[in-house]
C-alpha positions as CSV (number, residue, x, y, z in Angstrom):
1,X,158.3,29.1,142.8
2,X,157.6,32.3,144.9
3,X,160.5,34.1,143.8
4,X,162.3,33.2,147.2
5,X,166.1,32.8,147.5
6,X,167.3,30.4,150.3
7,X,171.2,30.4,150.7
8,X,172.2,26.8,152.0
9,X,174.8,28.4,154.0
10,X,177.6,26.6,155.9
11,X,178.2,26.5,159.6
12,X,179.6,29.8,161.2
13,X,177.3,32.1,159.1
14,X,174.8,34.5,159.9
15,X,173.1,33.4,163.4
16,X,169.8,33.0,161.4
17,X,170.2,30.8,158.8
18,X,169.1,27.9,156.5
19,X,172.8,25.1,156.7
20,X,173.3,22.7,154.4
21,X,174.6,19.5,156.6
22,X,177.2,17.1,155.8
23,X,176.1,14.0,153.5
24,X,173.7,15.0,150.5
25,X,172.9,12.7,148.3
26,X,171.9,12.1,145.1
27,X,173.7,15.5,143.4
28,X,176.0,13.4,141.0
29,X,175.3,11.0,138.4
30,X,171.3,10.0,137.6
31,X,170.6,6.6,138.0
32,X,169.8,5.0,134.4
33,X,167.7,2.2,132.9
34,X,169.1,-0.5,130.4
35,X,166.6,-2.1,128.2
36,X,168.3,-4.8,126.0
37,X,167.2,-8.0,124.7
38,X,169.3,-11.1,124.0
39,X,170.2,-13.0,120.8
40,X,168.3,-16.1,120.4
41,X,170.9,-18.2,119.1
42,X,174.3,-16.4,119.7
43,X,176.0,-15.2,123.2
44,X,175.3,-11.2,124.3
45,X,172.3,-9.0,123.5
46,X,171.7,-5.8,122.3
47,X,170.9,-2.1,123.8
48,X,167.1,-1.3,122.9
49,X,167.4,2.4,124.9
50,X,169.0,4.1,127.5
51,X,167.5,6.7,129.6
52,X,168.3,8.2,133.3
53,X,165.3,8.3,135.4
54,X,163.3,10.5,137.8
55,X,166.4,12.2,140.3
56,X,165.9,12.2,143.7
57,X,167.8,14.6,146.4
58,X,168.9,14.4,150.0
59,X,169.3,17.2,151.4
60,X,170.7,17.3,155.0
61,X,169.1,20.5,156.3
62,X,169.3,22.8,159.8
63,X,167.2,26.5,160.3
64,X,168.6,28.0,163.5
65,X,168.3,30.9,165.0
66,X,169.0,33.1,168.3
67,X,165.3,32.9,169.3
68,X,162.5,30.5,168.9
69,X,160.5,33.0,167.6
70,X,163.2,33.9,164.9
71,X,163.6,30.2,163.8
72,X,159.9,29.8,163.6
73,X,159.2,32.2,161.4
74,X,162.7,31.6,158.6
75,X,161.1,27.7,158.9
76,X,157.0,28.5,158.1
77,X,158.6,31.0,155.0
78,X,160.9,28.5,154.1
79,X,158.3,25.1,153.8
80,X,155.4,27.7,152.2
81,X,158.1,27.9,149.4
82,X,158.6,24.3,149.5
83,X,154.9,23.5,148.6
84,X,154.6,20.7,145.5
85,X,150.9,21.9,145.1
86,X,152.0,25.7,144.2
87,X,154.9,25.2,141.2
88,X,158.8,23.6,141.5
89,X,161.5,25.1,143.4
90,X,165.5,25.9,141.4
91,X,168.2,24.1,143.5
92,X,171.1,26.3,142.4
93,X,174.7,24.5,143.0
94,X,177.9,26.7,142.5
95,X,181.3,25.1,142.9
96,X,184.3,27.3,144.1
97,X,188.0,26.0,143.2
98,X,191.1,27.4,144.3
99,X,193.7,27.1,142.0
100,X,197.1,27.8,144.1
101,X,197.7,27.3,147.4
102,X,196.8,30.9,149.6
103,X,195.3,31.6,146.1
104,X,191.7,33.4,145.7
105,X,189.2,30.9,145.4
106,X,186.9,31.1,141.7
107,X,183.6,30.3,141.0
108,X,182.4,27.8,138.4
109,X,179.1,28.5,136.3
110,X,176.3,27.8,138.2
111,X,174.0,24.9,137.2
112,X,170.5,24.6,138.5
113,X,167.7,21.6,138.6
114,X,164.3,22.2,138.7
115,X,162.4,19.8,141.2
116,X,159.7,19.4,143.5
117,X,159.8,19.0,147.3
118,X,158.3,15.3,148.2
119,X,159.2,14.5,152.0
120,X,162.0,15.5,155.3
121,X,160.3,18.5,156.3
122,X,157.7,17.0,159.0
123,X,160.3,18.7,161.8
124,X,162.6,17.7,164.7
125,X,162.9,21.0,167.3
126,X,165.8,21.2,169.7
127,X,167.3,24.2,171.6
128,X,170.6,24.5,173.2
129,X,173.1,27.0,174.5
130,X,170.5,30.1,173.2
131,X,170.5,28.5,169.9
132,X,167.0,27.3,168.6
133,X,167.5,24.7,165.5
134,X,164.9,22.6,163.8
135,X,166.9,19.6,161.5
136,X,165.5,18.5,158.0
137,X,166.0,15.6,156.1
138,X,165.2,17.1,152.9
139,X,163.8,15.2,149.8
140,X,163.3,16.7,146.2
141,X,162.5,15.0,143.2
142,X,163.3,16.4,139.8
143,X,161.3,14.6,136.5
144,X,164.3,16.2,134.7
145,X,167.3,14.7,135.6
146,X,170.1,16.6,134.7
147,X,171.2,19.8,135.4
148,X,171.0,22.6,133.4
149,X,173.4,26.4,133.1
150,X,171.9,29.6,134.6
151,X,172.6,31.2,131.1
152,X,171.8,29.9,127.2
153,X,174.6,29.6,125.1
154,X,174.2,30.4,121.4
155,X,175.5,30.3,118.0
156,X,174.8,32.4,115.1
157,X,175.0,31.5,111.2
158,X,177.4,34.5,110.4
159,X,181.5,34.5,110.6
160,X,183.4,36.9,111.5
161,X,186.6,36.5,109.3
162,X,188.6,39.7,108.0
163,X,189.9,42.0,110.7
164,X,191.0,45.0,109.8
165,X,192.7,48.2,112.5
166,X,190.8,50.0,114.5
167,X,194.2,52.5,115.7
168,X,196.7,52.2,113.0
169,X,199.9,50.5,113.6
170,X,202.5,52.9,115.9
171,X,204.8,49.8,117.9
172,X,203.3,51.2,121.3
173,X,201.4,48.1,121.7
174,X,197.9,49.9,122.2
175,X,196.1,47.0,122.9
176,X,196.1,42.8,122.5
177,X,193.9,41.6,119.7
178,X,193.3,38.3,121.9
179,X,193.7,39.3,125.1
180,X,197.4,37.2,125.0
181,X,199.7,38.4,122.5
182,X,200.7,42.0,122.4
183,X,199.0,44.1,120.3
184,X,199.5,47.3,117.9
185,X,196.0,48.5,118.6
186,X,192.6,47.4,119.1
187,X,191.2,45.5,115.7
188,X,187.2,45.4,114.3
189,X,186.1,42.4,112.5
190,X,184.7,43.2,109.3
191,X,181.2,42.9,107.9
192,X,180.0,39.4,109.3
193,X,179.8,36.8,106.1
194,X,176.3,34.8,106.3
195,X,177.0,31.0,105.9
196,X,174.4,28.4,105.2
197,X,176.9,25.4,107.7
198,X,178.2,25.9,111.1
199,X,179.8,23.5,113.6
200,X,177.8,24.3,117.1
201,X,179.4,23.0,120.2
202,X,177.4,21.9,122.9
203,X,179.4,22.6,126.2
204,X,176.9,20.2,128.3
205,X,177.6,16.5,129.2
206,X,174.2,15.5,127.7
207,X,171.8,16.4,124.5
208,X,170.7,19.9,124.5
209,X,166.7,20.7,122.7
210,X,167.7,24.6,120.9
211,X,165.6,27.3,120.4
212,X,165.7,28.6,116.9
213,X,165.6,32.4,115.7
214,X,165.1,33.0,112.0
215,X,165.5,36.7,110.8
216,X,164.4,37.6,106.9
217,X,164.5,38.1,104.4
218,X,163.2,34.8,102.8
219,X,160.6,33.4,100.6
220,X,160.5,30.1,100.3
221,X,160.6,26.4,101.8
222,X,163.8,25.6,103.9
223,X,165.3,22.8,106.1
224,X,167.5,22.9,108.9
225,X,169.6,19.4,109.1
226,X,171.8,18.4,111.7
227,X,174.5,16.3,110.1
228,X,175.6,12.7,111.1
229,X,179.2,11.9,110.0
230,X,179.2,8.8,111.1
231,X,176.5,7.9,108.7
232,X,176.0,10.0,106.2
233,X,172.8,11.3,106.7
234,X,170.8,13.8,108.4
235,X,168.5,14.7,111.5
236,X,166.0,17.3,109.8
237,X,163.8,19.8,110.5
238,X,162.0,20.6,107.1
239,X,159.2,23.4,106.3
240,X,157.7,22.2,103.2
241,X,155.8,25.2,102.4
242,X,156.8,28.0,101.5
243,X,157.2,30.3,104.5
244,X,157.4,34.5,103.6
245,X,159.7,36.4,105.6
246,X,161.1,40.2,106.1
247,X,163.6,42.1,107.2
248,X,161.3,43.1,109.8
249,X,160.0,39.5,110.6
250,X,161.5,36.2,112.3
251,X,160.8,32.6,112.7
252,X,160.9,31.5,116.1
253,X,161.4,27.2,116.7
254,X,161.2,25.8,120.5
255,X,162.1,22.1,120.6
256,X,162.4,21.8,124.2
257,X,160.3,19.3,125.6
258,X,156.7,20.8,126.7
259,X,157.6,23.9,125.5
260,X,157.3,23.4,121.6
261,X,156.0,26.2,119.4
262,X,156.6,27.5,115.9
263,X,155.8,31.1,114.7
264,X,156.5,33.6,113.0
265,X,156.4,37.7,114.6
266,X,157.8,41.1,114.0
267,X,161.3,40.2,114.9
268,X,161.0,43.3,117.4
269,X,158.3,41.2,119.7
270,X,155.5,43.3,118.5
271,X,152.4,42.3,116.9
272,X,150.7,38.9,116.2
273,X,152.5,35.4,116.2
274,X,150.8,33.5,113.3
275,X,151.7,30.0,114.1
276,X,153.5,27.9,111.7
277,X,153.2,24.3,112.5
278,X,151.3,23.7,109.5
279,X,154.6,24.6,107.1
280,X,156.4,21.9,108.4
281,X,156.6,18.5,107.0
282,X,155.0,16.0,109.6
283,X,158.1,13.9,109.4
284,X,160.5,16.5,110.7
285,X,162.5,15.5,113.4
286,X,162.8,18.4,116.8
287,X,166.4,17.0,116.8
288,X,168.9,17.9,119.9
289,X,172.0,19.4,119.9
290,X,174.6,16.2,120.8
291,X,177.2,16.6,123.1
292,X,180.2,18.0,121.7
293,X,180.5,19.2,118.0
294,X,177.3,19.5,115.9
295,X,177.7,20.4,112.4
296,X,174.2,22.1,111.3
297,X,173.2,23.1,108.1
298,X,170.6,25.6,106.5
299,X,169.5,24.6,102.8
300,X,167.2,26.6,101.6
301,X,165.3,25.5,98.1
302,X,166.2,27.2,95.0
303,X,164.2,27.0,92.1
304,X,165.5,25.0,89.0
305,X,166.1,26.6,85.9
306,X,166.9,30.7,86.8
307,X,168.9,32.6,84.7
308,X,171.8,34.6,86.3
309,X,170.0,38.0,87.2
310,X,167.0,35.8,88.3
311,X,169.5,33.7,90.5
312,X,170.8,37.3,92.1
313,X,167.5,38.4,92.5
314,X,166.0,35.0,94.1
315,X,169.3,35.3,96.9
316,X,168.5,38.9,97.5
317,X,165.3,38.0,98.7
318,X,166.5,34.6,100.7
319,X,169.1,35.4,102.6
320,X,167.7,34.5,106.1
321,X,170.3,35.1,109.8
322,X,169.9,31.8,112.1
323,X,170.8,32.1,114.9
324,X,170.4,29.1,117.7
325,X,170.8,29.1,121.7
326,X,170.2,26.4,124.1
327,X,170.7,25.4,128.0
328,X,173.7,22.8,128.5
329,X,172.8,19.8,130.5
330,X,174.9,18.0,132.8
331,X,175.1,14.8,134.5
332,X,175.7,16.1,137.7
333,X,177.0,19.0,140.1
């Protein structure tokens, strides 16, 4: 909210400090609501929806310090950044694992949720021993329950497929290719091949909202499906009028929720966004990414009837680079 970073430190840290105390709660799984509705005439029911909740957090807190004066001042910046009326606050929760015994201990990706402080900060001041402490009972509330990656992970609507040497074969093993296997120097991919159909993992435990980026060249309507195998059909996104793109523009698609926006810029940031929420079709669906694998398909509209050269032409001038990234969500820490 103010750009503050507060490290819930352990005990035997710096003498001034902000501890996180034993028995939080509330950092795993969201609670979630059920509605279903019974058969009239047969035994069981049927799931309506399912949807997790409003997350709330306990956080056992203590702000010591050598001095009183010291642990006043870390606790009045530390509740000013807490304040509900001024923005959210970023509770940031990094796992460390060691993998072998004595072995160097690794951290996991970070994953952050974005709450608001509610109650636990009212205060209890004791002093002991020259140590000055004031304990918290700490309780956040976050309207988005689950947590989120630090960093966007993306996908792009080119392949990479024929490799060719960079430093020509000699047996010295110059370099791996992967990183595994030994290599006879380091190798270049080749020109990237644009495909219209990619299969987009999402890395979260939960649906993920992506953020589209739509280079030219292009001239013409388009949709962007997401594909259901299950029942052959599709989730789409459609613009059904013609939208006119070049090399030097891009479309850019938010689906998140309370963030939406369509529009099309210089694909260098500069000059005006002209919106575009009135090329798309009014029954287009913001769909999410699923957990897992997504397969997700570009279709752009070709005319009917072209003659070759006209059909060369028409795909020189509609050859658009998608390119997707979204935040994975997770249940819990």
């Amino acid at each position: 909210m103010d750009n503050k970073l507060y490290t819930l430190a352990g005990e035997g840290n710096d003498a001034t400090a902000v501890l996180l105390q034993p028995k939080a709660k509330g950092l795993d799984a969201p609670s979630f609501t059920i509605n279903a509705d019974e058969y009239p005439a047969i035994p069981g029911g049927f799931v309506r929806s399912v949807r997790a909740g409003i997350r709330e957090i306990f956080l056992p807190l203590k702000i010591v310090a050598p001095t009183r004066p010291e642990m006043m001042r870390l606790k009045r910046k530390f509740i000013a950044s807490l304040n509900p009326s001024q923005g959210l606050v970023s509770l940031i929760v990094t796992e460390y694992t060691q993998y072998s015994p004595g072995g160097p201990w690794e951290a996991e990706p970070a994953r952050q949720l974005t709450c608001y402080y509610v109650s636990g900060a009212e205060g209890g001041e004791e002093s002991s021993a020259g140590v000055n402490w004031t304990t918290y009972g700490l309780v956040l509330r976050a309207t988005d329950p689950y947590f989120r990656g630090l960093a966007r992970a993306t996908a792009s609507f080119v392949r990479y497929g024929k490799l060719s040497p960079f430093i020509a074969e000699t047996g010295s093993q110059f370099l791996s290719p992967d990183g595994v296997t030994p290599g006879d120097g380091l190798v270049l991919s080749a020109n990237p091949e644009w495909i219209t159909s990619q299969v987009v993992t999402n890395v979260g435990e939960v649906a993920a909202q992506p953020r589209w980026w739509i280079e030219g060249p292009l001239a013409s309507t388009f949709s962007i499906h997401l594909a259901d195998l299950a029942t052959e059909t599709a989730r789409t996104l459609r613009f059904n009028k013609p939208v006119t793109l070049t090399t030097d523009d891009a479309i850019f698609i938010e689906t998140a929720k309370g963030e939406l926006d369509i529009y099309k810029q210089r694909k260098d940031g500069n000059g005006p966004r002209t919106p575009l929420w009135g090329a798309v079709d009014i029954t287009s669906e913001l769909w999410a990414l699923e957990s897992g694998e997504n397969i997700v398909e570009l279709a752009i509209d070709k005319p009917p009837g072209m003659t070759p050269a006209e059909e060369l032409d028409w795909l020189s001038r509609n050859r658009p680079v998608v390119s997707l990234s979204y935040l994975p969500g997770y249940l819990g820490i």
